[in-house]
Every structure is written in C-alpha cells, then in structure tokens.
C-alpha angles and dihedrals in degrees: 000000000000115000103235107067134266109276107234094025097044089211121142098199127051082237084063090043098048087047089052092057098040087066098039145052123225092224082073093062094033090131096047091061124101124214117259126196123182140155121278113206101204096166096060107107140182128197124192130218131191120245128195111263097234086042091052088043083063111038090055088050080060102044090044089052084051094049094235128105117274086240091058098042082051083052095046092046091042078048108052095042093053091057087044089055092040094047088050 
C-alpha cells in the first residue's frame, strides 16, 4: 500500500482498509467518490493443464533455479517446441 493514507478511510495498511469497510457502507461517502475509467482486456485468457505431481516438483525446482515462475518457464518450453515442429 501507498504510503500516504486512503482518502476516505484515512488507513495506511490494507489490514486498516479492510477493517474500514468492514464497518461502513459506500453508499455513506457516495458524494465523496470520484469517477474512474480504465481498460478491460477481455480477450486475455488463461487455460490451465494438469501436470504430473513428481514432474511439477521438478519443473518448479528449474525454474527456481532460473529465476523465473514455473508458469513462465511451461510458456517458454510450449513455445520453443512449437516453433521447432513448425520450422520441420
């Protein structure tokens, strides 16, 4: 979390934030809210596959060792022998 505090909640930890809205209802600060726009990527997907347990053991000890996620190290490998059987 930032370091200066929410605005309408004044908390300066997610813990303080979640316990301020535990206790209140939006609808109570309605008129001190600002209008927010941002982009929604609805075409982003992600599809998941089982792995063997003894096989994922070992690919996280890899990608550990590589310093990258066990999901990006799958994606580089897929990747790499897709371009190997397109390029056969």
């Amino acid at each position: 979390m930032r370091k200066h505090k929410s605005s309408l909640s004044e908390a300066t930890s997610y813990r303080e934030l979640g316990e301020f809205w535990d206790a209140h209802d939006l609808s109570d600060f309605w008129g001190k809210t600002k209008t927010a726009s941002f982009e929604v990527d609805i075409e982003a997907e992600v599809t998941y596959y089982a792995v063997d347990k003894t096989l994922s053991e070992k690919l996280q000890a890899i990608a550990q060792k590589r310093g990258v996620t066990a999901d990006t190290l799958i994606n580089l490998w897929v990747q790499e022998k897709l371009q190997k059987l397109r390029a056969s």
